[in-house]
N, CA, C and O atoms as a GROMACS GRO file, in nm:
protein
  304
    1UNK      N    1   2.053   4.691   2.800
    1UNK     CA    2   2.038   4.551   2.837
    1UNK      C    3   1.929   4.539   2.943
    1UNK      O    4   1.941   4.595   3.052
    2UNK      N    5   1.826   4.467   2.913
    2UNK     CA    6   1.736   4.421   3.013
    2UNK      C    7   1.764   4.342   3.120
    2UNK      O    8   1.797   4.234   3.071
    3UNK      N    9   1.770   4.336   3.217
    3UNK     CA   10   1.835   4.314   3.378
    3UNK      C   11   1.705   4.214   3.423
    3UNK      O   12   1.614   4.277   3.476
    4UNK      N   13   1.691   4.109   3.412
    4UNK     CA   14   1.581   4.042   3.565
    4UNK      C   15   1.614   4.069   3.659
    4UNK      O   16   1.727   4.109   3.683
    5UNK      N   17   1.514   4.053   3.751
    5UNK     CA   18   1.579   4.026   3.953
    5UNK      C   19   1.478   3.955   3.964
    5UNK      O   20   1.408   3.989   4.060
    6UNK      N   21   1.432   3.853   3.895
    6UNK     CA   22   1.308   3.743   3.917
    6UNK      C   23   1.270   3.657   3.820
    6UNK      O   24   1.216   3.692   3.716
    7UNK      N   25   1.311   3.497   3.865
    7UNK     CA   26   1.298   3.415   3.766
    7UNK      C   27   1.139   3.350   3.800
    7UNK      O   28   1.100   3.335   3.916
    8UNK      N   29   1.064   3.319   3.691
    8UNK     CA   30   0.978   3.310   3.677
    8UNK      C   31   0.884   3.181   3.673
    8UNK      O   32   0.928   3.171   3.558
    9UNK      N   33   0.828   3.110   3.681
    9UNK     CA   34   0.798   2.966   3.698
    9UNK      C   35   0.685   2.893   3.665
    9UNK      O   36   0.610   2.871   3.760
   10UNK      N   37   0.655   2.854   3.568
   10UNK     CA   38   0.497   2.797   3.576
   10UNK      C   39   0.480   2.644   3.537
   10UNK      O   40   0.552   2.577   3.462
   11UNK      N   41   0.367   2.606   3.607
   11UNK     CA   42   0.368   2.457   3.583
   11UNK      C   43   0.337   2.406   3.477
   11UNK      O   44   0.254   2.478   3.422
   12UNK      N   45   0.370   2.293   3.402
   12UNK     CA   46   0.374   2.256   3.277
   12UNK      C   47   0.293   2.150   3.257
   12UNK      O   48   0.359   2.053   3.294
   13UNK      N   49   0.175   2.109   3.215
   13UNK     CA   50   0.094   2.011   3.207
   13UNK      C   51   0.057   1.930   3.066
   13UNK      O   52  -0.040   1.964   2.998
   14UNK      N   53   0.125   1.844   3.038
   14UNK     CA   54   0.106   1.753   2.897
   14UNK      C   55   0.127   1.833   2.798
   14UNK      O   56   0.064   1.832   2.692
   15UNK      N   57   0.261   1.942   2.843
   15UNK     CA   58   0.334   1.996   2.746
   15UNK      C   59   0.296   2.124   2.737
   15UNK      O   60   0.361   2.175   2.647
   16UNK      N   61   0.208   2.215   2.795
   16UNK     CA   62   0.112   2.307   2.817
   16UNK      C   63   0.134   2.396   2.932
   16UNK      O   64   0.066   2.384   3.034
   17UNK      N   65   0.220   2.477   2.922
   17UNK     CA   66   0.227   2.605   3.040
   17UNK      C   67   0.073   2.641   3.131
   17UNK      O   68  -0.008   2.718   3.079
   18UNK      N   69   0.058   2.608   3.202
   18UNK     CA   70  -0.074   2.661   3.314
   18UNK      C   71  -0.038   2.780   3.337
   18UNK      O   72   0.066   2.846   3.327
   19UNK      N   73  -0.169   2.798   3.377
   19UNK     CA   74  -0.182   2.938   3.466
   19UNK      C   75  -0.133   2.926   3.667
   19UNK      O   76  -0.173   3.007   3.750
   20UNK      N   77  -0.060   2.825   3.692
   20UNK     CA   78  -0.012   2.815   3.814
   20UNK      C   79   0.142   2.817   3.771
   20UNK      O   80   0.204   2.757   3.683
   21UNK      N   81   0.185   2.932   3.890
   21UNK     CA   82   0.323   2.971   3.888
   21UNK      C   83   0.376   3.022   4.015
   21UNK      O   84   0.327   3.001   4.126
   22UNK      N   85   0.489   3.099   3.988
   22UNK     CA   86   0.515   3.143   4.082
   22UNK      C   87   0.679   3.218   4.058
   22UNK      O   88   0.738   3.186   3.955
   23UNK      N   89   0.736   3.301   4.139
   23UNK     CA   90   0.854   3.333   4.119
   23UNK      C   91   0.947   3.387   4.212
   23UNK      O   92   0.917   3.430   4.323
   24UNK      N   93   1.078   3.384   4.158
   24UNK     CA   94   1.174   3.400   4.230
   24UNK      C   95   1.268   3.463   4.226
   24UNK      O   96   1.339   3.445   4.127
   25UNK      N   97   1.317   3.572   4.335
   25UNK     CA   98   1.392   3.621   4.342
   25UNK      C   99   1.554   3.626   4.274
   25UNK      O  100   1.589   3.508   4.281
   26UNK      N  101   1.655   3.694   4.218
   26UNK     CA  102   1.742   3.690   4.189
   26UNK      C  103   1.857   3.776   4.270
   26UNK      O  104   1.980   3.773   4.258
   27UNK      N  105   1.781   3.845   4.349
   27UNK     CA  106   1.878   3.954   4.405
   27UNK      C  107   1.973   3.892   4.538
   27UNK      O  108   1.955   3.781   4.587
   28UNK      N  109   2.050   3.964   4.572
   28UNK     CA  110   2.188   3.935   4.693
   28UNK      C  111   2.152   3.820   4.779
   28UNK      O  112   2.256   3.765   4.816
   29UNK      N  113   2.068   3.775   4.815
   29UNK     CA  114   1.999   3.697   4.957
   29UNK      C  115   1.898   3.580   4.856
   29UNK      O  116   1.785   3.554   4.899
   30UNK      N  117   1.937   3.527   4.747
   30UNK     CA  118   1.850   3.450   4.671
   30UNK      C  119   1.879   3.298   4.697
   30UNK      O  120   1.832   3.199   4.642
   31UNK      N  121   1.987   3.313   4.813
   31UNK     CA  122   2.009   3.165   4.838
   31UNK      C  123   1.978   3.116   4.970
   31UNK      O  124   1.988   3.002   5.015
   32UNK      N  125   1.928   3.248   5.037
   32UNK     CA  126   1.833   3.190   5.203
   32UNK      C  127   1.659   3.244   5.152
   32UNK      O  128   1.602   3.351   5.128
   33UNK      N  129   1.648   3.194   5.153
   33UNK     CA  130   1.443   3.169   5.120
   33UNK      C  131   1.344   3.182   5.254
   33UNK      O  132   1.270   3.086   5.281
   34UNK      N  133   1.344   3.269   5.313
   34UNK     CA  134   1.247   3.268   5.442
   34UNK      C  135   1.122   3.224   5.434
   34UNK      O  136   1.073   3.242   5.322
   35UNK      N  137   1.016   3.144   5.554
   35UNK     CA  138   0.904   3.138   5.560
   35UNK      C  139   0.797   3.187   5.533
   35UNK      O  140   0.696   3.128   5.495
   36UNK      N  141   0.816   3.341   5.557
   36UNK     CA  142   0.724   3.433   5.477
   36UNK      C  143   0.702   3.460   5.302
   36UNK      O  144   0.607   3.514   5.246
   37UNK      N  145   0.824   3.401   5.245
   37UNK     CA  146   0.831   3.344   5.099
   37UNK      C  147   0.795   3.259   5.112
   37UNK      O  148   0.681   3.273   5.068
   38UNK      N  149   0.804   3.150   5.148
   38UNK     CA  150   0.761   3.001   5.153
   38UNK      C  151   0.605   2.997   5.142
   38UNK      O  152   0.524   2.940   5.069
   39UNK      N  153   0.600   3.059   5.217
   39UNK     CA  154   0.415   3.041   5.255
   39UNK      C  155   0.358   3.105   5.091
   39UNK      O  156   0.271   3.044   5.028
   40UNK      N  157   0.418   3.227   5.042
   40UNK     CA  158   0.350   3.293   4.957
   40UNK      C  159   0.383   3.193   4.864
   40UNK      O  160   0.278   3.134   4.838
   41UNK      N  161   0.480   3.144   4.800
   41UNK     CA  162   0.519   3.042   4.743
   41UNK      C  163   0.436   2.900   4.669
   41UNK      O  164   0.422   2.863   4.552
   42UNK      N  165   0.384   2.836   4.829
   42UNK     CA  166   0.295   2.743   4.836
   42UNK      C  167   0.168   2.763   4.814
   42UNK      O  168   0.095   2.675   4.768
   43UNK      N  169   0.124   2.892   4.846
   43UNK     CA  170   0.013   2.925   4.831
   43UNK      C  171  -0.017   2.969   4.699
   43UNK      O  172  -0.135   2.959   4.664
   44UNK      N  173   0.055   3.011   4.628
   44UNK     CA  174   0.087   3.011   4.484
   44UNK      C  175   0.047   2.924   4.364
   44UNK      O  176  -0.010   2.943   4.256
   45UNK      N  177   0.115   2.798   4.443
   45UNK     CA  178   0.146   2.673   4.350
   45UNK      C  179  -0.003   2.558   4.392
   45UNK      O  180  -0.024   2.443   4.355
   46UNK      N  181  -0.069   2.632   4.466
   46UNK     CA  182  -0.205   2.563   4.528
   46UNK      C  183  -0.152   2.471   4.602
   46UNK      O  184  -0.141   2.378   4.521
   47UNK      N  185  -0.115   2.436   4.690
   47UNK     CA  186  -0.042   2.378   4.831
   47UNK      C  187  -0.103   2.384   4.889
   47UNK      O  188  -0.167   2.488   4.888
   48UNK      N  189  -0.148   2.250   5.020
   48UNK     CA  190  -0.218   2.298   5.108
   48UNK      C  191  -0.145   2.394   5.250
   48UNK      O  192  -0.197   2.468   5.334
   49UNK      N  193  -0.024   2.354   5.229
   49UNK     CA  194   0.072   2.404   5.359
   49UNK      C  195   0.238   2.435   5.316
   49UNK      O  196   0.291   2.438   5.205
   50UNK      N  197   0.292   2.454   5.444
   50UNK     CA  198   0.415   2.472   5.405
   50UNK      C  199   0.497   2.387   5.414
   50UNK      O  200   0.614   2.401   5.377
   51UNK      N  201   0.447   2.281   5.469
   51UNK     CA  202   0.543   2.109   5.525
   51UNK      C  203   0.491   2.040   5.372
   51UNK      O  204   0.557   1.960   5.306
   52UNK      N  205   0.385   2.082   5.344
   52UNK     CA  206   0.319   1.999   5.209
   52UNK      C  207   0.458   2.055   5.094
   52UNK      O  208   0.531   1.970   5.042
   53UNK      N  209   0.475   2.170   5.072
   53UNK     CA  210   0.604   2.276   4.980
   53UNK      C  211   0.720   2.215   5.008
   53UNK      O  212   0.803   2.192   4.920
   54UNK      N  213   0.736   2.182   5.135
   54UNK     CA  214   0.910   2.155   5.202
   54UNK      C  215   0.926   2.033   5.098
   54UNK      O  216   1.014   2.007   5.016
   55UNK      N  217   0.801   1.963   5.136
   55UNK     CA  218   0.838   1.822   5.076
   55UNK      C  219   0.890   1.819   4.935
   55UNK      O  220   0.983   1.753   4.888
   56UNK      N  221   0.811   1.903   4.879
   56UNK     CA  222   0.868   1.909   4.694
   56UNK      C  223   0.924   1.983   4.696
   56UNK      O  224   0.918   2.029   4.582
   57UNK      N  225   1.021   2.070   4.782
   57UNK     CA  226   1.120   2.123   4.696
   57UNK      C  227   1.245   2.055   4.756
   57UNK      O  228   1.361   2.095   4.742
   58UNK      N  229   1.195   1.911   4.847
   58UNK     CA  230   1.269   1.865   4.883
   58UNK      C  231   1.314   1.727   4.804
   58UNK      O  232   1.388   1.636   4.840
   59UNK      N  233   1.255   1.745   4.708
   59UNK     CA  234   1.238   1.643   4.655
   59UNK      C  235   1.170   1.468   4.720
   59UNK      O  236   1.223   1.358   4.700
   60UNK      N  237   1.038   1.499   4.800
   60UNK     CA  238   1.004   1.391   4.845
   60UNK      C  239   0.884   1.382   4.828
   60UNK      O  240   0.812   1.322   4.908
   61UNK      N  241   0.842   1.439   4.721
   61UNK     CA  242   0.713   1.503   4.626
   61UNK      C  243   0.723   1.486   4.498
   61UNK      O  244   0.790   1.566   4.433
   62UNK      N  245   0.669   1.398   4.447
   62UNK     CA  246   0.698   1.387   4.282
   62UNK      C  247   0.645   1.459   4.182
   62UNK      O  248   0.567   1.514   4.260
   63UNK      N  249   0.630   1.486   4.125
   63UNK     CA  250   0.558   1.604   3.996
   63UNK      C  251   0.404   1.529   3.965
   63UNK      O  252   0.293   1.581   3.954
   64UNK      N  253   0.440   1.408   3.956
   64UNK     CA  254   0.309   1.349   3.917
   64UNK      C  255   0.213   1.330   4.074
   64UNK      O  256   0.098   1.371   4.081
   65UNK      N  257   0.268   1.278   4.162
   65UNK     CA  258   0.200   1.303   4.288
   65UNK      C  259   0.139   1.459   4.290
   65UNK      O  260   0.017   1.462   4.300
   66UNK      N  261   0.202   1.578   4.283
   66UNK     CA  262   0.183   1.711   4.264
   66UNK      C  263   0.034   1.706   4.134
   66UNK      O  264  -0.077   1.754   4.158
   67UNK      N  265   0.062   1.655   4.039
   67UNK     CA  266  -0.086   1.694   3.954
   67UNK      C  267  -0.213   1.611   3.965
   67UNK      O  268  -0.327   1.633   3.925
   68UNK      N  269  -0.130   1.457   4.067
   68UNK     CA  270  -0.256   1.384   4.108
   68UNK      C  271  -0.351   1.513   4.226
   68UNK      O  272  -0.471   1.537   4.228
   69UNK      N  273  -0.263   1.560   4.294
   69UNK     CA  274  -0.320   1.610   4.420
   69UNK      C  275  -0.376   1.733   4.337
   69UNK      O  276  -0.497   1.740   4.356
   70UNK      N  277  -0.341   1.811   4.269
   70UNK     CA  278  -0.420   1.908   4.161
   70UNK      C  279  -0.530   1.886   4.116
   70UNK      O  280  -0.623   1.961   4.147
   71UNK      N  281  -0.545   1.793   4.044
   71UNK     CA  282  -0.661   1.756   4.005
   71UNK      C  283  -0.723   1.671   4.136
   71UNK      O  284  -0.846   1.679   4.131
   72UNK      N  285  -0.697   1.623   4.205
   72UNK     CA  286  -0.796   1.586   4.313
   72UNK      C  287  -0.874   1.728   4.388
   72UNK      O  288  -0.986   1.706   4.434
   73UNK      N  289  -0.833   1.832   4.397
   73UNK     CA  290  -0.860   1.957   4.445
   73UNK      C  291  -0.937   2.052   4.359
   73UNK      O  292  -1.010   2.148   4.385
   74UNK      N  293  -0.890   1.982   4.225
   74UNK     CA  294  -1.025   2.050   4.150
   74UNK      C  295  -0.940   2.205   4.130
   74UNK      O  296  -0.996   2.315   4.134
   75UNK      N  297  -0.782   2.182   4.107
   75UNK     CA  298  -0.760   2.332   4.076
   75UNK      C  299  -0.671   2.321   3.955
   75UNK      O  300  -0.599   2.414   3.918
   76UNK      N  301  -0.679   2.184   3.883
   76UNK     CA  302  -0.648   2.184   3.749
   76UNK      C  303  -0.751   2.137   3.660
   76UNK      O  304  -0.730   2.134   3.538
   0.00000   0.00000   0.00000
């Protein structure tokens, strides 16, 4: 049996898997997320910061706000 310890993530654009992703842990401690993940995280997903990340995974970031700011950056 094949075992993960990392779920995997990529952004989805007009139905179309991108090449922006990112992933995540599955192992013992997968439910406290430290800053030093965070940062790699954001930086990942082309973020400018880590308060910019908080916001969408806080849900105060919308998906479409997220690909306006993508394509304003010129990294979609």
């Amino acid at each position: 049996m094949d075992k993960k310890d990392h779920y995997r993530y990529n952004l989805k654009i007009d139905g179309k898997i991108s090449h922006i992703g990112t992933k995540m842990s599955m192992g013992s401690n997968y439910k406290t997320v430290g800053d030093n993940l965070l940062i790699q995280m954001y930086k990942q997903l082309r973020m400018s910061n880590l308060s910019e990340f908080k916001k969408y995974i806080e849900c105060k970031y919308s998906y479409d706000n997220y690909i306006k700011y993508l394509k304003e950056k010129n990294k979609i």
